[in-house]
Gaussian input, Z-matrix of N, CA and C with variables (Angstrom, degrees):
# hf/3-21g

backbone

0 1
 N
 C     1     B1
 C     2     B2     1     A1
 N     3     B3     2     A2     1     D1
 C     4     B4     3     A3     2     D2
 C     5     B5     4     A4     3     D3
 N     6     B6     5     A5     4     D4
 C     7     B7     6     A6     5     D5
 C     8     B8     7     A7     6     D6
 N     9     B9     8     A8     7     D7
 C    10    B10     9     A9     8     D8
 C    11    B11    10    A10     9     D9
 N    12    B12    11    A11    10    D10
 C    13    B13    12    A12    11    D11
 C    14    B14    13    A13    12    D12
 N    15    B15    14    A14    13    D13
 C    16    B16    15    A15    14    D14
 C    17    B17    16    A16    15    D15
 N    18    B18    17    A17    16    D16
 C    19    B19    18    A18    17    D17
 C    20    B20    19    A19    18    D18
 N    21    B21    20    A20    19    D19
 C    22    B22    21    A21    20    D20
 C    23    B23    22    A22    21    D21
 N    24    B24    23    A23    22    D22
 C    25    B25    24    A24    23    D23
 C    26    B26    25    A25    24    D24
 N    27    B27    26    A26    25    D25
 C    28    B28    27    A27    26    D26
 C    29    B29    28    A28    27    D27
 N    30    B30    29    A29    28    D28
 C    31    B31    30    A30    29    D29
 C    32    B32    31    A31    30    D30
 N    33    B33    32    A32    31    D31
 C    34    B34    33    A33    32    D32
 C    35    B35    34    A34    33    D33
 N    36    B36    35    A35    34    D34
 C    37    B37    36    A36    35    D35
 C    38    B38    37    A37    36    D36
 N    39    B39    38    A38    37    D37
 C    40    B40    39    A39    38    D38
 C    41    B41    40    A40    39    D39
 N    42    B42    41    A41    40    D40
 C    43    B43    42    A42    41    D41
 C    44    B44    43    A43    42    D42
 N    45    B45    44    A44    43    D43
 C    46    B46    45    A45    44    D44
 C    47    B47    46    A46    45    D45
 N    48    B48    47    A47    46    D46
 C    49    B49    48    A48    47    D47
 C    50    B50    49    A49    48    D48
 N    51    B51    50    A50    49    D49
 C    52    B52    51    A51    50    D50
 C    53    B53    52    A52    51    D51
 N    54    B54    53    A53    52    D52
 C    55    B55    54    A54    53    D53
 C    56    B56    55    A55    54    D54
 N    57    B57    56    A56    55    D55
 C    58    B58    57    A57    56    D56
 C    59    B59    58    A58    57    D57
 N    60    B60    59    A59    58    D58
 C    61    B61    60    A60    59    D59
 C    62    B62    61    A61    60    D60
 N    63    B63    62    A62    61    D61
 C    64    B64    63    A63    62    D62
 C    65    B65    64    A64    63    D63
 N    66    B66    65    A65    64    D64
 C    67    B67    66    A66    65    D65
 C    68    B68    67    A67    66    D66
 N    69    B69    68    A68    67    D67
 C    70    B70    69    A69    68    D68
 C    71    B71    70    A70    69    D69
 N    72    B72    71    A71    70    D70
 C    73    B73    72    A72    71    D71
 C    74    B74    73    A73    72    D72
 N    75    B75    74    A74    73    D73
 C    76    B76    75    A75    74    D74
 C    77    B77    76    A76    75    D75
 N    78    B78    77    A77    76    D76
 C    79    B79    78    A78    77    D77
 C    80    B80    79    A79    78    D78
 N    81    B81    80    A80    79    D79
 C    82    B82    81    A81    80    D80
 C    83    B83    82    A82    81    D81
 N    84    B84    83    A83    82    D82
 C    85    B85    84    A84    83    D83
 C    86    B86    85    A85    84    D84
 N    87    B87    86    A86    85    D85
 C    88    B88    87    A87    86    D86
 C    89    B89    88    A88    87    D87
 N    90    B90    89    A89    88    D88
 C    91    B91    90    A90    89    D89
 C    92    B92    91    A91    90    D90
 N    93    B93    92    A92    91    D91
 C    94    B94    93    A93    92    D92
 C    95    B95    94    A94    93    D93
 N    96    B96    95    A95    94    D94
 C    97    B97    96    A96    95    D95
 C    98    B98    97    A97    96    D96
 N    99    B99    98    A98    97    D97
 C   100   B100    99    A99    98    D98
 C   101   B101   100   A100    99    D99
 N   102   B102   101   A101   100   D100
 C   103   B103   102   A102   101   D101
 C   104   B104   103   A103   102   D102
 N   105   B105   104   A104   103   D103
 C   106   B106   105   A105   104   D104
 C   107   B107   106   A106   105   D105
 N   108   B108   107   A107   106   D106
 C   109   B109   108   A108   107   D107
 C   110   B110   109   A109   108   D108
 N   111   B111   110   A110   109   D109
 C   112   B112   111   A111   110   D110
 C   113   B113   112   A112   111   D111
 N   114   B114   113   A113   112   D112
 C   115   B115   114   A114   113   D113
 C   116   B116   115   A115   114   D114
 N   117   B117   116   A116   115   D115
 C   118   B118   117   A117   116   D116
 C   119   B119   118   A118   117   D117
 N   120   B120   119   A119   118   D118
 C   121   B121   120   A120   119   D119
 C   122   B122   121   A121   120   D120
 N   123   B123   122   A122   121   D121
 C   124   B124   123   A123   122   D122
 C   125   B125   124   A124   123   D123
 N   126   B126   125   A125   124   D124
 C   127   B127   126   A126   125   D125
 C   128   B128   127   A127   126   D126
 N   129   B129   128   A128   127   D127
 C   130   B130   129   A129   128   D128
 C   131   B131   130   A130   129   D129
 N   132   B132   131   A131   130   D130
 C   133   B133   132   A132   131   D131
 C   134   B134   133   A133   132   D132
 N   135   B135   134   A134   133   D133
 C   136   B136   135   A135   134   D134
 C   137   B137   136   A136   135   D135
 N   138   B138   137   A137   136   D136
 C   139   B139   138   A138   137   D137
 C   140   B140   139   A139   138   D138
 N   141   B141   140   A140   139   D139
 C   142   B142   141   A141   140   D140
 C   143   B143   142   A142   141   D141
 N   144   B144   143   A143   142   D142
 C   145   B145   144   A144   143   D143
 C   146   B146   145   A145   144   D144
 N   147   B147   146   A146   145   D145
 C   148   B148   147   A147   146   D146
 C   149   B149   148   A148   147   D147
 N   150   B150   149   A149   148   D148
 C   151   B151   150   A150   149   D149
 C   152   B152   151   A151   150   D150
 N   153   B153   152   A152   151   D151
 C   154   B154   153   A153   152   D152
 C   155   B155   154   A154   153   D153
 N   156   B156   155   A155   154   D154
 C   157   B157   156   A156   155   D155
 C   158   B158   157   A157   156   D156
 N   159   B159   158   A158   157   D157
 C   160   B160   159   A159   158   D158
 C   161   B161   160   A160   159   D159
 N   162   B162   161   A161   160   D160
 C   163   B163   162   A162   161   D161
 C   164   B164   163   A163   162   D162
 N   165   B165   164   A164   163   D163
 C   166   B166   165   A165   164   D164
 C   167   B167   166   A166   165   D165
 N   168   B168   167   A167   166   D166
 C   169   B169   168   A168   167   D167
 C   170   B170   169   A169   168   D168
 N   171   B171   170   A170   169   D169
 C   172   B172   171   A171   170   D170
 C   173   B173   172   A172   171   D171
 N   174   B174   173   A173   172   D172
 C   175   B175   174   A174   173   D173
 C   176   B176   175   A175   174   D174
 N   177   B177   176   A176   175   D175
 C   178   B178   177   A177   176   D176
 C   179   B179   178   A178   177   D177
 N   180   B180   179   A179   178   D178
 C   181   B181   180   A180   179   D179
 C   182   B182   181   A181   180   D180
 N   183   B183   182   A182   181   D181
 C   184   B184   183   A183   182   D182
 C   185   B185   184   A184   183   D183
 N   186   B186   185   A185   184   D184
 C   187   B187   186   A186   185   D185
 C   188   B188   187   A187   186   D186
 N   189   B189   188   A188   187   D187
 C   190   B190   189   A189   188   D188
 C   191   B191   190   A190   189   D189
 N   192   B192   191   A191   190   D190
 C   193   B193   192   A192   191   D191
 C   194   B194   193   A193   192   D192
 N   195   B195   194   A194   193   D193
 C   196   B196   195   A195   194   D194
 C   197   B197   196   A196   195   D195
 N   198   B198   197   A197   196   D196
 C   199   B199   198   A198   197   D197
 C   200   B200   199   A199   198   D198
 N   201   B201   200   A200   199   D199
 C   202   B202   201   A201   200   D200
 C   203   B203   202   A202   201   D201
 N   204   B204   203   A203   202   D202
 C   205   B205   204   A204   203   D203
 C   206   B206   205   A205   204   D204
 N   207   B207   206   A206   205   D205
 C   208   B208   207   A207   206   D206
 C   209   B209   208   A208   207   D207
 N   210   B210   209   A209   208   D208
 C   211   B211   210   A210   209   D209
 C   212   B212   211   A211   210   D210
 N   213   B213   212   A212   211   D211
 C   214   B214   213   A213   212   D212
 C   215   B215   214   A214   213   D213
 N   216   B216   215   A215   214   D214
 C   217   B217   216   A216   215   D215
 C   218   B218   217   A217   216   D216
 N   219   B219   218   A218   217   D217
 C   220   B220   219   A219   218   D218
 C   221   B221   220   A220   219   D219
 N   222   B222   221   A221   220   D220
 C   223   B223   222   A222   221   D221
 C   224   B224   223   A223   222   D222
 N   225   B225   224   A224   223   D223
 C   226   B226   225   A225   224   D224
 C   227   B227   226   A226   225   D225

   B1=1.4414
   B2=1.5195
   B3=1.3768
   B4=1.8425
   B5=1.2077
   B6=1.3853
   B7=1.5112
   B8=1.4482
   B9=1.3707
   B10=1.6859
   B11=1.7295
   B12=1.1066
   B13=1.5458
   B14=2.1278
   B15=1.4604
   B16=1.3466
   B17=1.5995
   B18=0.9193
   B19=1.7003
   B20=1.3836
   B21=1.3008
   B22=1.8405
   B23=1.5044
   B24=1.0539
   B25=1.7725
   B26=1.3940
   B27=1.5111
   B28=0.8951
   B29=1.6346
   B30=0.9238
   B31=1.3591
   B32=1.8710
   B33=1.1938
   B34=1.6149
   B35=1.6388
   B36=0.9701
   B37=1.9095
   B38=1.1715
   B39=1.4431
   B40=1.2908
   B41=2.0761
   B42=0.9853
   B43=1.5720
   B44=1.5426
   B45=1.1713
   B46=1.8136
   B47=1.1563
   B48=1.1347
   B49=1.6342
   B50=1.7331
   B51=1.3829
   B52=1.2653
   B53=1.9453
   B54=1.4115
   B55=1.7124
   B56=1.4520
   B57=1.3812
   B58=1.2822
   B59=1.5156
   B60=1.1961
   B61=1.8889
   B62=1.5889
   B63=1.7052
   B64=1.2488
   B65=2.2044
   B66=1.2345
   B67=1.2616
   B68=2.0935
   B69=1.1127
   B70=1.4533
   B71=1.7775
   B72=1.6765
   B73=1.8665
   B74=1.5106
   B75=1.1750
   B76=1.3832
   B77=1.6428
   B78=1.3889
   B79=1.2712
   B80=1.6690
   B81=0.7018
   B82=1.8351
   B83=1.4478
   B84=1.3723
   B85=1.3074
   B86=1.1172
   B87=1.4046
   B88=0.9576
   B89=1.8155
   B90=1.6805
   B91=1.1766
   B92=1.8091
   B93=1.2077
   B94=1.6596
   B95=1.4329
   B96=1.2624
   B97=1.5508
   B98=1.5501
   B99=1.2221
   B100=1.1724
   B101=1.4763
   B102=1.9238
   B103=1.1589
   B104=1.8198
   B105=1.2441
   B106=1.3573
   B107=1.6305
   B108=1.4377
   B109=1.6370
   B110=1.2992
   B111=1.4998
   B112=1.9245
   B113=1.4268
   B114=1.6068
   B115=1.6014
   B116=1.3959
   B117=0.8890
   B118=1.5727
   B119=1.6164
   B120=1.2372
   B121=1.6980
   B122=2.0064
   B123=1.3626
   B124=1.7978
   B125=1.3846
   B126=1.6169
   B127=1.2902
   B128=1.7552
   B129=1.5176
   B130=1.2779
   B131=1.5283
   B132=1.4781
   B133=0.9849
   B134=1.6025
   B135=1.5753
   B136=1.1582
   B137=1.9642
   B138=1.1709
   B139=1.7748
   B140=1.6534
   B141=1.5963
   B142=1.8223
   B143=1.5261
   B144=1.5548
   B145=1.4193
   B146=1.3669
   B147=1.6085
   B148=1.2129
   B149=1.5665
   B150=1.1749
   B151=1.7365
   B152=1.8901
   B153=1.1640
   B154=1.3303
   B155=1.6269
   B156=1.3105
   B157=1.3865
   B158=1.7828
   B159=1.2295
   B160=1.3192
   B161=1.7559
   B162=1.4063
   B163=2.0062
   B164=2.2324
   B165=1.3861
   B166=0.9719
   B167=1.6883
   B168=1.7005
   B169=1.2081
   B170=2.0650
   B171=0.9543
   B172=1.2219
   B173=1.5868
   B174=1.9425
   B175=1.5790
   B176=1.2405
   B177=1.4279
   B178=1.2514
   B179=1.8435
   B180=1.1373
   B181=1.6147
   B182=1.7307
   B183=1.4330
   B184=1.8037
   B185=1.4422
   B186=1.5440
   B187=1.7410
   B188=1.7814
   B189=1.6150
   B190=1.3912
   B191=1.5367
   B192=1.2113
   B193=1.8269
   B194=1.3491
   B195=1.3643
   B196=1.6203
   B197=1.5408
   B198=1.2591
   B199=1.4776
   B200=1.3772
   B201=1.5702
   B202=1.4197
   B203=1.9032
   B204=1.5091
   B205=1.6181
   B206=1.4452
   B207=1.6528
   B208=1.1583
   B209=1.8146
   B210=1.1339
   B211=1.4847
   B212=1.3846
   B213=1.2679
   B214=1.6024
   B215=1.6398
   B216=1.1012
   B217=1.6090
   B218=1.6392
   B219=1.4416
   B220=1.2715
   B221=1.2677
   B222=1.3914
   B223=1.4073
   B224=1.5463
   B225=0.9320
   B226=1.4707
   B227=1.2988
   A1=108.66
   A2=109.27
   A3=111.95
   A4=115.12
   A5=141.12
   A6=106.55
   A7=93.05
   A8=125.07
   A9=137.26
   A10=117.53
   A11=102.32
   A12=103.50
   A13=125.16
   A14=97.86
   A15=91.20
   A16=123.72
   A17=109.06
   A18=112.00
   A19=100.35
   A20=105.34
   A21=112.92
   A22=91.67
   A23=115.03
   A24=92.23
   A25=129.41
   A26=122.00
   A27=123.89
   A28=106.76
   A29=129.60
   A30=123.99
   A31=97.92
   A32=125.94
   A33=137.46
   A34=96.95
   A35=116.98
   A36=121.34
   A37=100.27
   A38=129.28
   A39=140.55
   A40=75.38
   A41=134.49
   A42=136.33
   A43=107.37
   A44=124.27
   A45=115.04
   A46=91.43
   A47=147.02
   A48=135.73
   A49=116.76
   A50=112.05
   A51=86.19
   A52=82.82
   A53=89.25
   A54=96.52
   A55=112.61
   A56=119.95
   A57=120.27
   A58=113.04
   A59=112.47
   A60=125.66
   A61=105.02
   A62=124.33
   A63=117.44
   A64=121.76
   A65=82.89
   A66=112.82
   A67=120.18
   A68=114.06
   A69=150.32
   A70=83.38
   A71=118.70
   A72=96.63
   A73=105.92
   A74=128.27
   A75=116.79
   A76=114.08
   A77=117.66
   A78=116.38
   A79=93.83
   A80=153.94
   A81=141.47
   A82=109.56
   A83=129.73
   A84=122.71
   A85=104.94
   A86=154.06
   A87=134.65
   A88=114.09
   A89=86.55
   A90=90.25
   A91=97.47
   A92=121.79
   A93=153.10
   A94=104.70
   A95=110.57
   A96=119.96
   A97=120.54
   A98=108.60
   A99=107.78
   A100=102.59
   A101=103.48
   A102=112.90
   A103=104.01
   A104=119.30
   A105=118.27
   A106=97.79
   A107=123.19
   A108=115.22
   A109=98.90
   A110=109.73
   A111=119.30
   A112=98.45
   A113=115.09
   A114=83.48
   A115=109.52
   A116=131.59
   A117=139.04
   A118=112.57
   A119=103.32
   A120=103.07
   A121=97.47
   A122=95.98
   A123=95.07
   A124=86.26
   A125=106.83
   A126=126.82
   A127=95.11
   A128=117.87
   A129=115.21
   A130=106.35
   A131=119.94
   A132=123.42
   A133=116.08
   A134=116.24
   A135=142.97
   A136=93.58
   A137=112.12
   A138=125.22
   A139=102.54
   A140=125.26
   A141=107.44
   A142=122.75
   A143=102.85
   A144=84.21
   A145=132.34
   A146=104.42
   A147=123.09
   A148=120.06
   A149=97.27
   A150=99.09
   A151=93.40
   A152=126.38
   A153=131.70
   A154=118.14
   A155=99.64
   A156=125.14
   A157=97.98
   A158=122.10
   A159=133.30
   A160=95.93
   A161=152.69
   A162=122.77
   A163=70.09
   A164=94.46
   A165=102.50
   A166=130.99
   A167=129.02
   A168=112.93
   A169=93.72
   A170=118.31
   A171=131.31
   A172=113.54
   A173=91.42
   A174=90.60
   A175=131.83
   A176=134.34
   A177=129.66
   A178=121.97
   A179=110.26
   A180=91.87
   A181=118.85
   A182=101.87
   A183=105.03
   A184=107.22
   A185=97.85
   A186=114.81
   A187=72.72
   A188=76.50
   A189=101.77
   A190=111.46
   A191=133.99
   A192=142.70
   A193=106.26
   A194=95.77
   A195=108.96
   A196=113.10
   A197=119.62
   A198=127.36
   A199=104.20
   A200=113.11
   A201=116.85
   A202=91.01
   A203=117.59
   A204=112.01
   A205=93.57
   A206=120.54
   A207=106.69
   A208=115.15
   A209=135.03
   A210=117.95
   A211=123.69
   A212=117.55
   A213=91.79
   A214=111.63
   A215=114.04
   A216=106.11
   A217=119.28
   A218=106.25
   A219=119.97
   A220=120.86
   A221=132.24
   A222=129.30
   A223=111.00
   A224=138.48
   A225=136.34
   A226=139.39
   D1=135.39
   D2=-174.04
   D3=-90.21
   D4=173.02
   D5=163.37
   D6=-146.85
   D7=112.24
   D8=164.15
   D9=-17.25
   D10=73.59
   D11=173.03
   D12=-91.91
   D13=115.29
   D14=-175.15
   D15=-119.21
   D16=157.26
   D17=-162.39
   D18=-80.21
   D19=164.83
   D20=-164.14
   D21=-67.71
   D22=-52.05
   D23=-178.72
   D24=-55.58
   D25=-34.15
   D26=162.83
   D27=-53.77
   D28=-74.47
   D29=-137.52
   D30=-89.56
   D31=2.97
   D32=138.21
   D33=-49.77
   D34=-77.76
   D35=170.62
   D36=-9.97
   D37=-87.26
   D38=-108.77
   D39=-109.47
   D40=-33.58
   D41=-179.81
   D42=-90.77
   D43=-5.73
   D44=174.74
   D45=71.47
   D46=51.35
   D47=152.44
   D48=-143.75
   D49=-174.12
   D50=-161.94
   D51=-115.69
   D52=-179.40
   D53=-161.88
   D54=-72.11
   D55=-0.60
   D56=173.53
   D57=-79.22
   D58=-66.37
   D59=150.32
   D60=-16.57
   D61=-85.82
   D62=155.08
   D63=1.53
   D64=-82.44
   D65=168.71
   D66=-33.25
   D67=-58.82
   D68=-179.77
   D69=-73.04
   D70=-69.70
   D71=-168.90
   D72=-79.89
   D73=15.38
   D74=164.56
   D75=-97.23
   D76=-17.70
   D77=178.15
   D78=-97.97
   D79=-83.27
   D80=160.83
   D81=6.09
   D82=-41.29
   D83=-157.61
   D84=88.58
   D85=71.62
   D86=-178.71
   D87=-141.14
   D88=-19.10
   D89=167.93
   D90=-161.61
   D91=130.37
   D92=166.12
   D93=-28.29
   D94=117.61
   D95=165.85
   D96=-143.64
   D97=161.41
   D98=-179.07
   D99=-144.04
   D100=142.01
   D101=-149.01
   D102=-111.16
   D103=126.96
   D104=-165.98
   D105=-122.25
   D106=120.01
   D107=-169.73
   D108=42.47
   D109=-126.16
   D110=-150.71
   D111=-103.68
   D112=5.13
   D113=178.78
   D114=-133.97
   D115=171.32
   D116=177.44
   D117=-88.68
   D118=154.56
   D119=-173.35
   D120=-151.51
   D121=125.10
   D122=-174.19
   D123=-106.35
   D124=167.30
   D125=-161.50
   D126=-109.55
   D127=172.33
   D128=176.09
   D129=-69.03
   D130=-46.74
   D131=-166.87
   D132=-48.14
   D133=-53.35
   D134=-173.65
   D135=-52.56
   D136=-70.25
   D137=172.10
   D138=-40.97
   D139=-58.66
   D140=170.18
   D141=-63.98
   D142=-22.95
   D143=168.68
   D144=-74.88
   D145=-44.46
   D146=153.01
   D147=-15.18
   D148=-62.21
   D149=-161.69
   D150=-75.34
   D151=-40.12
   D152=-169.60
   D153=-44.36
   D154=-32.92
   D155=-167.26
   D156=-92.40
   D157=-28.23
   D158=-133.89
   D159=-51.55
   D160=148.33
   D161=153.80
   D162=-135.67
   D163=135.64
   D164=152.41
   D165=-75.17
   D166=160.79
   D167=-152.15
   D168=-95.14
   D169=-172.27
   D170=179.96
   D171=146.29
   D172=159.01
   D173=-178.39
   D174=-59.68
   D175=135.51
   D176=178.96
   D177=-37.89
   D178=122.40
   D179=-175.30
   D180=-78.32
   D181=146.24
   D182=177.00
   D183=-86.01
   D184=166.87
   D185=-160.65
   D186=-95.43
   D187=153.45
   D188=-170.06
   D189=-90.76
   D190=106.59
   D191=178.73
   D192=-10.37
   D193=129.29
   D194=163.34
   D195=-80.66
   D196=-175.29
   D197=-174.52
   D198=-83.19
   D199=-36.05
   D200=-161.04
   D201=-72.23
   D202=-21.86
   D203=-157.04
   D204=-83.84
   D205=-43.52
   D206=-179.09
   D207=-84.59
   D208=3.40
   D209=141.88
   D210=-73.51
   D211=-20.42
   D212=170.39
   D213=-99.67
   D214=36.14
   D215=167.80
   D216=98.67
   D217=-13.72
   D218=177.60
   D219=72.83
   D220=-113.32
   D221=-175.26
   D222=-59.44
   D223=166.45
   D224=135.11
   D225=-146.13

């Protein structure tokens, strides 16, 4: 049985990030590698889980105004 091993750049590709990030969730634990000489090599599996989990970052969203906020003028 073979098993699909891809290099941090590659598998930055296949996750929308760049191979340093890659890089950063493999030392976190965040995603499974295996290390051959000097370089690291992730598996497919490790890359679907990866992506499964994936939430991109952004600002927290605000609750949306009540009636009472917009009769009194709102911010102040």
């Amino acid at each position: 049985m073979s098993t699909n091993l891809y290099t941090t750049t590659e598998a930055a590709g296949f996750l929308d990030v760049t191979p340093a990030r890659v890089r950063q969730m493999v030392a976190r634990g965040e995603i499974e590698s295996v290390k051959m000489g000097r370089d690291r090599f992730i598996t497919a599996e490790a890359i679907n889980g990866a992506k499964q989990r994936k939430t991109k970052p952004g600002p927290t969203p605000k609750p949306p105004a009540t009636k009472a906020s917009r009769k009194r003028g709102g911010k102040k």
